[in-house]
N, CA, C and O atoms as a MOPAC input file, in Angstrom:
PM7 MOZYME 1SCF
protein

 N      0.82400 1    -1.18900 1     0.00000 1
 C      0.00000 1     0.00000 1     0.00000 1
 C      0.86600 1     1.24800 1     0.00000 1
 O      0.65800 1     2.18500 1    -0.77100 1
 N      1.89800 1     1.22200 1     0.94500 1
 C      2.79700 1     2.54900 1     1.18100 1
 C      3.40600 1     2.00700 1    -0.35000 1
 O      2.59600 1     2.43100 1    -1.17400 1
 N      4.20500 1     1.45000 1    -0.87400 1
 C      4.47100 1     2.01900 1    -2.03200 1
 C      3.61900 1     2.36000 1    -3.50300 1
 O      4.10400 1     3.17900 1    -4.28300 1
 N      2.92300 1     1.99100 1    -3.67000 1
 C      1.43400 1     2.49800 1    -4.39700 1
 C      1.39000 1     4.29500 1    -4.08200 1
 O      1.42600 1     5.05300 1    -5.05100 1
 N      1.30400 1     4.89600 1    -2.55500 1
 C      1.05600 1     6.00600 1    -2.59500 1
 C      2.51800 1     6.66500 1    -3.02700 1
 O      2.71900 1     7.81300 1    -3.42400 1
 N      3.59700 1     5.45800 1    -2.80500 1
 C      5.20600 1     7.04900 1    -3.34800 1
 C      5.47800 1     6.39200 1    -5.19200 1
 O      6.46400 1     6.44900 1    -5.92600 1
 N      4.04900 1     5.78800 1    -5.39500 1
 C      4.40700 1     5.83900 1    -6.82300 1
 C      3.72500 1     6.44400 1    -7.79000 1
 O      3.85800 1     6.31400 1    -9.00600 1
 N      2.83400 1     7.25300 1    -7.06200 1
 C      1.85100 1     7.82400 1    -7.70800 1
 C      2.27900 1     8.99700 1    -8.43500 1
 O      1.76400 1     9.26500 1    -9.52000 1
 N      2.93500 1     9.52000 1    -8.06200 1
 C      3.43800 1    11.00000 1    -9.07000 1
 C      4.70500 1    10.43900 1    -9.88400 1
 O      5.44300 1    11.21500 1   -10.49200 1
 N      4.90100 1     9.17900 1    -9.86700 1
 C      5.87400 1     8.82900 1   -11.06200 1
 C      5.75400 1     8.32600 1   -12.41100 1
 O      5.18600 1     7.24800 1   -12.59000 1
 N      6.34900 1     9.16000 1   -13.63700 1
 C      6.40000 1     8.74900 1   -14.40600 1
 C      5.78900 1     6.70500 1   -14.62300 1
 O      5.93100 1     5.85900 1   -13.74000 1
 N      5.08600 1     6.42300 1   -16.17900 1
 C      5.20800 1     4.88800 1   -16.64800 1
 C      6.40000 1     4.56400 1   -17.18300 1
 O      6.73100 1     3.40600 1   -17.43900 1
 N      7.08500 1     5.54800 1   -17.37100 1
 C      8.79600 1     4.63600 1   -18.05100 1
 C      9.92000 1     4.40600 1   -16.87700 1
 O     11.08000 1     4.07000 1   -17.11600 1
 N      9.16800 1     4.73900 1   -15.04700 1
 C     10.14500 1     4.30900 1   -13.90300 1
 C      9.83900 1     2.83200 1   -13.34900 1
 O      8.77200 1     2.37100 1   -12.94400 1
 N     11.01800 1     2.27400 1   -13.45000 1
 C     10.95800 1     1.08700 1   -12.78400 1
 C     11.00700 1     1.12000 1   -11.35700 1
 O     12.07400 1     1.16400 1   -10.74500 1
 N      9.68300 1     1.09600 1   -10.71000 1
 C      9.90900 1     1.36400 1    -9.24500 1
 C     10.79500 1     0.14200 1    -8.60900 1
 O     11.72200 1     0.66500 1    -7.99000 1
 N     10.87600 1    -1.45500 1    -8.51400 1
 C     11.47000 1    -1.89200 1    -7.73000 1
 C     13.42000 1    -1.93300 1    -7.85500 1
 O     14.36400 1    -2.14800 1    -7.09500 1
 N     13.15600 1    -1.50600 1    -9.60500 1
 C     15.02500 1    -1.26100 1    -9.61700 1
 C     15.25500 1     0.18200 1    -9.53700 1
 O     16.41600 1     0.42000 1    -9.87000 1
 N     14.45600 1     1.48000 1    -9.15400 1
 C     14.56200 1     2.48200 1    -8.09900 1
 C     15.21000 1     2.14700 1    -6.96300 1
 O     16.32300 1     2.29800 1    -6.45800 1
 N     14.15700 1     1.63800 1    -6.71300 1
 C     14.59800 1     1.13600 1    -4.74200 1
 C     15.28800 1     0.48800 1    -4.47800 1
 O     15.88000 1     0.80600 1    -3.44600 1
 N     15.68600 1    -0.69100 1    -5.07000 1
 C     16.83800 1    -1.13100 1    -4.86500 1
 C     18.79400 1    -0.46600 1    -5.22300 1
 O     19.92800 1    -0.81600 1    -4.89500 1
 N     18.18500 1     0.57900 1    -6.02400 1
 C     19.21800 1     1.32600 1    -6.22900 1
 C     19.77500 1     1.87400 1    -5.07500 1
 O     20.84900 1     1.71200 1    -4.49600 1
 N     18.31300 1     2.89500 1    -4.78700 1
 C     18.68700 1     3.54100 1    -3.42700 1
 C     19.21900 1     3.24800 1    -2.09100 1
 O     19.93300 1     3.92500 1    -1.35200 1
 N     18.58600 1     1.81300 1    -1.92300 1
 C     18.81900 1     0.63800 1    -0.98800 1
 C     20.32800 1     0.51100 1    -0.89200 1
 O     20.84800 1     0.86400 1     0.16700 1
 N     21.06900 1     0.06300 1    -1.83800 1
 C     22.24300 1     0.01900 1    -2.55400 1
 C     23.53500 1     1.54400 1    -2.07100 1
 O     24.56300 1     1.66800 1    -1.40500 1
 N     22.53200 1     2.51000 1    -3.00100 1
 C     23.23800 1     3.72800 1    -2.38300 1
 C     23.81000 1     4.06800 1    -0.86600 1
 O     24.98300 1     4.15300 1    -0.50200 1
 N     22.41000 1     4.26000 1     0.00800 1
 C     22.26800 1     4.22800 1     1.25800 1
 C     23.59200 1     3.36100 1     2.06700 1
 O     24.56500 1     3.82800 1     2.66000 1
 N     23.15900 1     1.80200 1     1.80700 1
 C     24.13800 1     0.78200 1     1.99400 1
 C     25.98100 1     1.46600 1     2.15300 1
 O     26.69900 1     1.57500 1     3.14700 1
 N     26.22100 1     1.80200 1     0.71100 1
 C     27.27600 1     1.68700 1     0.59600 1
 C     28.13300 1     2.77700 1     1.29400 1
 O     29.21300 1     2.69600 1     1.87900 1
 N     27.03900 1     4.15700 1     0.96400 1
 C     27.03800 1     5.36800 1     2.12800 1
 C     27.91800 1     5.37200 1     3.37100 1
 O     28.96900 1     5.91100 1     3.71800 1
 N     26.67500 1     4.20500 1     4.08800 1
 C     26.84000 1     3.89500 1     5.47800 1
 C     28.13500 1     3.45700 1     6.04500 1
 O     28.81800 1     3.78600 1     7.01500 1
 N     28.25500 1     2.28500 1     4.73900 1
 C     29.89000 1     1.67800 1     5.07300 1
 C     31.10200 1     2.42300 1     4.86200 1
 O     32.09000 1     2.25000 1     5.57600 1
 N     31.06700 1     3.30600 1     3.84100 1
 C     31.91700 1     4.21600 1     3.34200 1
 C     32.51900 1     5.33100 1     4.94600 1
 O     33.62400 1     5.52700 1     5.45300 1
 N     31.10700 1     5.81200 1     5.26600 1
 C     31.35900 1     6.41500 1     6.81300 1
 C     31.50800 1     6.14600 1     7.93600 1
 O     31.63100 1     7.01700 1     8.79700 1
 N     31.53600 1     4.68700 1     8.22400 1
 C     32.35600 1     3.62100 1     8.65100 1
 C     33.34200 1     3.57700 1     8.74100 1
 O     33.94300 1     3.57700 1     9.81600 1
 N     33.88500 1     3.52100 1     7.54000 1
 C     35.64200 1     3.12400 1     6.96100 1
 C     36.16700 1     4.39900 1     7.65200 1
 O     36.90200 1     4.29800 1     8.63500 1
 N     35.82000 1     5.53100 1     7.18000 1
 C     36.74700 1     6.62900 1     6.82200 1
 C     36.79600 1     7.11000 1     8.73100 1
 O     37.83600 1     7.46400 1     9.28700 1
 N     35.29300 1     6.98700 1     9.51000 1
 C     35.88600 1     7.13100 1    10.96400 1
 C     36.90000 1     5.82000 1    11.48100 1
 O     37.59000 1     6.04800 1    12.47500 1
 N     36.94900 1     5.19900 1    11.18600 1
 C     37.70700 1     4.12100 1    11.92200 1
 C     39.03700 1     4.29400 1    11.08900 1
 O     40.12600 1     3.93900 1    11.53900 1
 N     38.92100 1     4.69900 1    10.20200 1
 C     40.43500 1     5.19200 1     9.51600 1
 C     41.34500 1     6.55000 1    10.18200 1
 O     42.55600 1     6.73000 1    10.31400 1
 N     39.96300 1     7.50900 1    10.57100 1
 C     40.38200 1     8.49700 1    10.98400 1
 C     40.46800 1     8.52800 1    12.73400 1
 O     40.80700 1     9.51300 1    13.39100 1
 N     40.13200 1     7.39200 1    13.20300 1
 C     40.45700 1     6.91500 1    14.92600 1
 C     42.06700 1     6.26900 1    14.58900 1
 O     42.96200 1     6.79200 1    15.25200 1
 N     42.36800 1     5.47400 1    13.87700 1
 C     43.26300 1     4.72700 1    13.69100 1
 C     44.77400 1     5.63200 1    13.67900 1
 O     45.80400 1     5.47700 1    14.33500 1
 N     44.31900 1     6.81700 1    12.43000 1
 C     45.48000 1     7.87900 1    12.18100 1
 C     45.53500 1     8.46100 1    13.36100 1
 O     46.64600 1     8.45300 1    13.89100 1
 N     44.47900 1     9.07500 1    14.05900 1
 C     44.88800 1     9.55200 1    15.01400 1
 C     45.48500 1     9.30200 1    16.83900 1
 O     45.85700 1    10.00100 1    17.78100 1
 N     45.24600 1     7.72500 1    16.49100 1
 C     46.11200 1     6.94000 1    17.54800 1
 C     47.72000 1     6.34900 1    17.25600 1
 O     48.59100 1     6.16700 1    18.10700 1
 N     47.76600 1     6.23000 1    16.50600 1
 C     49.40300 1     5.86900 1    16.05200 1
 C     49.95000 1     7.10800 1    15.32000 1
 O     51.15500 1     7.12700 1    15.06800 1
 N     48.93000 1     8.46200 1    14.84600 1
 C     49.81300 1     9.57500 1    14.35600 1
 C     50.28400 1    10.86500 1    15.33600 1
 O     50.95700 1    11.86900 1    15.10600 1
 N     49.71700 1    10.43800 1    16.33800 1
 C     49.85500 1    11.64100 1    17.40300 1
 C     50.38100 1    11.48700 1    18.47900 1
 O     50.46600 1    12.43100 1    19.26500 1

């Protein structure tokens, strides 16, 4: 039902479930990315200081 109402103002040439899984995807990789880079940046700053 909730996705029915966030598909309603979209275009017929959008593929809603390979949308969302894009985003899904995006989000995902986001998350890990800002992950890495604090634990990279705890790391430098325990053995660089």
């Amino acid at each position: 039902m909730a996705e029915n109402q966030a598909q309603a103002g979209w275009g017929a040439e959008m593929n809603a479930e390979e949308h969302i899984g894009t985003y899904d995807a995006f989000i995902k990789g986001s998350k890990w990315g800002i992950v890495g880079l604090v634990v990279l940046l705890v790391l430098m700053a325990t053995f660089l200081l």
